[in-house]
C-alpha positions in Angstrom: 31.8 112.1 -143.1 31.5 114.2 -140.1 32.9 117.7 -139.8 35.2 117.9 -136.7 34.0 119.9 -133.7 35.9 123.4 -132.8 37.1 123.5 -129.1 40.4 123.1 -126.8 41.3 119.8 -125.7 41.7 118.7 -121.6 45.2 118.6 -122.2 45.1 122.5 -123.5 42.8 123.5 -120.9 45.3 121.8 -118.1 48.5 123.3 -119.2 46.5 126.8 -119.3 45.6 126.6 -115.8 49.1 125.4 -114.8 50.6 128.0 -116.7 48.3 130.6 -115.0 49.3 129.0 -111.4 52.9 129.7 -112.2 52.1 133.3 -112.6 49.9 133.8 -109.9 52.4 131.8 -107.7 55.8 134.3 -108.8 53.8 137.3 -108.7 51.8 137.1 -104.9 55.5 138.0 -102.8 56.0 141.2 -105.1 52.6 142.2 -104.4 53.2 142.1 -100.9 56.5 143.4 -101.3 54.4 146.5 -103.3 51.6 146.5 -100.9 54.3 146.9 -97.6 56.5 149.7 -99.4 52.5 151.7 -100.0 52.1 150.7 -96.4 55.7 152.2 -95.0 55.4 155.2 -97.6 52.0 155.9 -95.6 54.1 156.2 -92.3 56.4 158.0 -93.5 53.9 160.6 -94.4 52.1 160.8 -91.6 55.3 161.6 -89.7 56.8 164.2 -92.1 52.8 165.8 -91.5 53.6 165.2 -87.8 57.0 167.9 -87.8 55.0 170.4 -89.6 52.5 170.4 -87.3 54.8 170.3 -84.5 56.6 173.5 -85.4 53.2 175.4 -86.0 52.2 174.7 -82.5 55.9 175.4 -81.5 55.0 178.9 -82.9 51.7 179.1 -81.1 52.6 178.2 -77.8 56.7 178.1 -77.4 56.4 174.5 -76.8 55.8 170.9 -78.0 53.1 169.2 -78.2 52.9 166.0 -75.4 50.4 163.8 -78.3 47.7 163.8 -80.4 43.8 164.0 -80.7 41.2 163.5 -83.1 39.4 166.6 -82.0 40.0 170.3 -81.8 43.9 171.3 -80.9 44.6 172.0 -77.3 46.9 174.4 -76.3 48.9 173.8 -73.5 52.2 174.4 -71.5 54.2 170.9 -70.9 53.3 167.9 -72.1 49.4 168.2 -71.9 49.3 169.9 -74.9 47.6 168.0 -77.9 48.3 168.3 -81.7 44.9 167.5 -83.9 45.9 165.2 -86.1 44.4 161.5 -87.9 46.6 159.4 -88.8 46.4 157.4 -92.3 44.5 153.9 -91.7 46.2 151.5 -89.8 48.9 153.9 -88.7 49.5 153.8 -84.8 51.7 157.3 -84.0 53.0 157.3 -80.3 54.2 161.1 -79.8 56.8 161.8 -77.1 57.3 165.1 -75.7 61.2 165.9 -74.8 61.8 168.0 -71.4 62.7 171.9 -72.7 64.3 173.1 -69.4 66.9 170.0 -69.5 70.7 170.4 -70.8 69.8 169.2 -74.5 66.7 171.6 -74.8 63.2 171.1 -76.2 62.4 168.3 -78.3 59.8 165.4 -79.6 60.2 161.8 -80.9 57.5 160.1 -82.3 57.0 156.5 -83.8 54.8 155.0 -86.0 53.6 151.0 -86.6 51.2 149.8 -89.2 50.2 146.4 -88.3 50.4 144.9 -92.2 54.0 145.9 -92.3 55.3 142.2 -91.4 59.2 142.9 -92.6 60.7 142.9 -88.4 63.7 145.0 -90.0 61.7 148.0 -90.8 57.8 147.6 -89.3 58.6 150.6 -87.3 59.5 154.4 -88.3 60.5 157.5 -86.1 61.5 160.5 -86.3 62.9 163.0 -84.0 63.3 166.7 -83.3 66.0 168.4 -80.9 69.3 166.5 -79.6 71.0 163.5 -80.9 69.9 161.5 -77.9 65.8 162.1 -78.9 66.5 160.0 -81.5 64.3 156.9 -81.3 66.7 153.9 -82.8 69.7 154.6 -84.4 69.2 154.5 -87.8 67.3 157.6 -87.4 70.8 159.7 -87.8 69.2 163.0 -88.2 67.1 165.6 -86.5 63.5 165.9 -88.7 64.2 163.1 -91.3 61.7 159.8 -90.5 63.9 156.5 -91.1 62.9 152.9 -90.7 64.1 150.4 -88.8 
């Protein structure tokens, strides 16, 4: 008589690999999900980075800066000035520069987009410093506090 062979069976190796697609296939959206919120967390950042270095060049030069550059800081009155600052990967940061002599008084609004953030109700953050009316959508409802929308 011959002693049986050890080993799994087709069968067993074919409801594994099912079982192991089921998985797979339930846990790819909260991935994304997870990798989005890292993604919008990152903008975030970078714009709460962004009003600090904004009020350290408001102390240098009475002013705010008109943008950003990769290189040395460049002091400036109006909006040539330029903020050095690099943005985390994939961030896109557009800094707008808000007219000090006007009624509402000085002021900046910047945005930020990160191209892997596909959700269209919140791929784009701002933040704002100055008036109400610098404020770049409205659910950014206050002055120095990024939102998403």
């Amino acid at each position: 008589m011959r002693q049986s062979e050890r080993g799994f069976t087709i069968i067993e190796l074919i409801v594994v690999i099912v079982v192991l697609g089921v998985l797979t296939t339930m846990a790819l959206p909260r991935l994304r999900y997870t990798k989005e919120r890292a993604y919008r967390a990152s903008m975030m950042s970078d714009l709460k980075n962004l009003v600090a270095l904004q009020e350290g060049y408001f102390s240098a030069a009475n002013d705010y800066a008109g943008g950003l550059t990769s290189g040395p800081e460049k002091v400036a009155k109006g909006a040539s000035g330029r903020i050095s600052f690099t943005p985390s990967p994939g961030n896109t940061i557009a800094v707008t520069r808000r007219n000090p002599a006007g009624a509402r008084g000085p002021g900046w609004t910047a945005t930020v987009r990160n191209p892997q953030v596909t959700t269209k109700s919140a791929d784009i953050c701002g933040i704002y410093i100055g008036h109400k009316a610098y404020a770049p959508n409205a659910k950014v409802a206050s002055a120095g506090i990024p939102a998403c929308y």
